[in-house]
Each structure stands twice: as C-alpha cells, then as structure tokens.
Backbone as CSV, one residue per row, in Angstrom:
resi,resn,N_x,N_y,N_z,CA_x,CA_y,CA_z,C_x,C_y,C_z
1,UNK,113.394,142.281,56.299,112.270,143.190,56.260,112.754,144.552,55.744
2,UNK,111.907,145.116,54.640,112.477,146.508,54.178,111.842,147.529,55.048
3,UNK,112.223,148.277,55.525,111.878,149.440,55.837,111.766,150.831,55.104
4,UNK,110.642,151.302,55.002,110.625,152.480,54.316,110.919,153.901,54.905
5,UNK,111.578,154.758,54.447,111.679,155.978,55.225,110.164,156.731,55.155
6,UNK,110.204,157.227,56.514,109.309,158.342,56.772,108.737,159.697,55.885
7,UNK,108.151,160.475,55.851,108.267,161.510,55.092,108.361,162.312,56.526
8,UNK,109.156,163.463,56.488,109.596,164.140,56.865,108.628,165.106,57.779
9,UNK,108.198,165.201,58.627,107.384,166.101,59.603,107.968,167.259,59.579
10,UNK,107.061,168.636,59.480,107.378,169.988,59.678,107.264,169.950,60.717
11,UNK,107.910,170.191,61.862,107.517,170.436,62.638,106.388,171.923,63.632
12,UNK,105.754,172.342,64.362,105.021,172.987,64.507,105.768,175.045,64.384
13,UNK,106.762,174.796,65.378,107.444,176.347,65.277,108.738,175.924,65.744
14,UNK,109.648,177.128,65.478,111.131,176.539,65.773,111.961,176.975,64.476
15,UNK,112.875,176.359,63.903,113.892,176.423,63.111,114.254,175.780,62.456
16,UNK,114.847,175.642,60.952,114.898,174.331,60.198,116.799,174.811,59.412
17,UNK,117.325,173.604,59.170,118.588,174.105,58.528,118.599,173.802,57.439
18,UNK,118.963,174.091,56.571,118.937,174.251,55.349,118.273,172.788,54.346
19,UNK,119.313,171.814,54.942,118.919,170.522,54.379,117.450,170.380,54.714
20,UNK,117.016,170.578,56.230,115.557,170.388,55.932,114.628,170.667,55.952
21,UNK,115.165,172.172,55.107,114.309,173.125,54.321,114.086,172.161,53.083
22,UNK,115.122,171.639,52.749,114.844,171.088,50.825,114.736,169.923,50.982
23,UNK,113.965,169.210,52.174,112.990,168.172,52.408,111.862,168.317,52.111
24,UNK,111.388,169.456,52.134,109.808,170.172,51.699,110.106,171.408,50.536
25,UNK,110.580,171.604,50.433,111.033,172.416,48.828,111.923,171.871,48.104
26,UNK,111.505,170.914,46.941,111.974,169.958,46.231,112.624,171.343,45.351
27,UNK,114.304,171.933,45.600,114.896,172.421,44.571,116.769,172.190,45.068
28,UNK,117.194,172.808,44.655,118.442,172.461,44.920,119.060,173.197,45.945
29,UNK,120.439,173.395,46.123,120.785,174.043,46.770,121.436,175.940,46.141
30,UNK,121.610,175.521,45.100,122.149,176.584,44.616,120.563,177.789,43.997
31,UNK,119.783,176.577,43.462,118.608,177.333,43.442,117.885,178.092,44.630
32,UNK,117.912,177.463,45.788,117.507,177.961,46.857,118.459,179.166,47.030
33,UNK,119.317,179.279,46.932,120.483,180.289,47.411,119.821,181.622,46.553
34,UNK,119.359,181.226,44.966,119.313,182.185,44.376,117.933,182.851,44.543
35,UNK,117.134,182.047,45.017,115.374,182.420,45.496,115.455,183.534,46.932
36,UNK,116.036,183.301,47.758,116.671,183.981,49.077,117.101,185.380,48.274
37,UNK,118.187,185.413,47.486,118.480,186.451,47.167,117.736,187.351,46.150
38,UNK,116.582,186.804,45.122,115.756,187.322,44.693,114.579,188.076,45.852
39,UNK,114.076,187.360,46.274,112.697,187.754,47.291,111.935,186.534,47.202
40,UNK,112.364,185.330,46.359,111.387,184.946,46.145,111.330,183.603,47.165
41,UNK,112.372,183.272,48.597,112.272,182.458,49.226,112.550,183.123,50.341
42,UNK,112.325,183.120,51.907,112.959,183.493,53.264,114.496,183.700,53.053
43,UNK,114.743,184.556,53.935,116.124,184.861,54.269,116.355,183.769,55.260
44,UNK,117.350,183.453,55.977,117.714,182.686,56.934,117.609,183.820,58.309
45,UNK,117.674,182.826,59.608,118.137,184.043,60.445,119.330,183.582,61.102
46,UNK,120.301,184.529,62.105,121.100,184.024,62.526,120.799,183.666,63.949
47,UNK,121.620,181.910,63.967,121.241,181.010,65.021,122.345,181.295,66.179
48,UNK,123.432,181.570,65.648,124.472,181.655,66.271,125.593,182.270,65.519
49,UNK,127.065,181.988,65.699,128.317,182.710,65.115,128.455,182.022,63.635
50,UNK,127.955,180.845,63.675,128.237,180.577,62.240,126.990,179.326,61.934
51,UNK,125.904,179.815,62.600,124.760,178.911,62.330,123.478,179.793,61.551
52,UNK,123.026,179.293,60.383,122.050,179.725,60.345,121.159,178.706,60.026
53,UNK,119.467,179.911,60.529,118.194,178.755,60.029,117.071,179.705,59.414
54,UNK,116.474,178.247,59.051,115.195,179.088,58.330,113.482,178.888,59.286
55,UNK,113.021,180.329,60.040,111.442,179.822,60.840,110.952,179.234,59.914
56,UNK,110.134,178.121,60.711,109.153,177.080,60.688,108.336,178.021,60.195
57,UNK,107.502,179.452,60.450,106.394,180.142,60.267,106.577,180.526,58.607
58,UNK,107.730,180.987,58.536,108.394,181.135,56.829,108.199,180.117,55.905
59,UNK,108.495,178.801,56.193,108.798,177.688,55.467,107.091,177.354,55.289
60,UNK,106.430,177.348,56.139,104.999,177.368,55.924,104.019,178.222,54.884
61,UNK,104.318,179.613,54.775,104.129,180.653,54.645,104.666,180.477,52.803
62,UNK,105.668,179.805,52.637,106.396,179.380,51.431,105.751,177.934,50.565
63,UNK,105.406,177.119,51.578,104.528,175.993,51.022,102.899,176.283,50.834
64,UNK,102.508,177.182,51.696,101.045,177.413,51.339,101.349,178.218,50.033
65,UNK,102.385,179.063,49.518,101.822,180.130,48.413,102.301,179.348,47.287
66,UNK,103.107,178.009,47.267,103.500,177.078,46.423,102.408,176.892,45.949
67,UNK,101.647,175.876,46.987,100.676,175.310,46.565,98.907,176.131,46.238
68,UNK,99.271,177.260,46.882,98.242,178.371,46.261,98.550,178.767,44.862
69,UNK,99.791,178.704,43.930,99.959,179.527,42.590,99.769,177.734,41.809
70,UNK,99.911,176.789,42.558,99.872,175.776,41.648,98.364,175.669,41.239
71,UNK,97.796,175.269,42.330,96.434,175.178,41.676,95.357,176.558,41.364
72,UNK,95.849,177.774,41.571,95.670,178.476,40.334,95.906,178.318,38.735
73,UNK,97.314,177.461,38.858,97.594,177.170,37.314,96.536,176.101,37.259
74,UNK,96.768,175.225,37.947,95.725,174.024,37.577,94.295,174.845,36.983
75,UNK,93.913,175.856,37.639,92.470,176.116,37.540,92.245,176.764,36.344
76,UNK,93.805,177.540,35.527,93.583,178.312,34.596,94.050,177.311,33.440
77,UNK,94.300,176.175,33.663,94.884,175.099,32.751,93.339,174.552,31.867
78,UNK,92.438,174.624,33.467,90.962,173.562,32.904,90.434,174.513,32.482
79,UNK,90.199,176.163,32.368,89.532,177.121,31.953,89.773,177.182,30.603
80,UNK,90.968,176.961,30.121,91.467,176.936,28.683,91.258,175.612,28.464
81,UNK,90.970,174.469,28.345,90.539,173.517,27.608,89.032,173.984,26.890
C-alpha cells in the first residue's frame, strides 16, 4: 500500500524553524536568507542560545500578502487581454 505524505499544517500560533518555514514558502534556503535581510521576509526570533524561529503570526502575515500580490497580478494579467 502506498502512502502519500500529508501536506503540512500551519499550525495556529507558536514557532516554526526554518525548514518548516520552506514547507509553505516554496524558495530556497539561501533565497530566504536574502528576503530576511532585504525586508522582504520576517526576521527570525531568538528561541534560545543557538536556536532560532520564525512566529506562526509572521509566516501568515507572509502567505496572505503572497497570495494578495498574486492575484493582483492575475487581475492585471485579465485587464490587459
């Protein structure tokens, strides 16, 4: 029997580490590094002495404005046809 993997649950509030941050932001790692240091992704916070994470409220906050500039493009894609 095959089993399929899950898709990945955000969970509600809390903390995410890096890897599964880029379970829900399909980019890399080095890209992510460079979005953080632009403005254009969350900073991490510190979890501990050598832990960091990224809020659940951020990572949200990052997928709604994803998907808010996408289908703006979408909308300015069908305006120009």
């Amino acid at each position: 029997m095959v089993q399929s993997n899950p898709s990945p649950a955000l969970p509600e509030t809390g903390f995410l580490r890096l890897r599964q941050v880029l379970q829900f932001i399909p980019v890399g790692r080095s890209r992510w590094y460079e979005g953080v240091k632009t403005g254009e992704y969350p900073p991490p916070v510190n979890l501990g002495p050598r832990a960091k994470g990224y809020r659940v409220a951020d990572i949200r906050a990052l997928i709604d404005r994803i998907n808010e500039q996408a289908a703006n493009e979408r909308a300015i894609s069908r305006a120009g046809e």
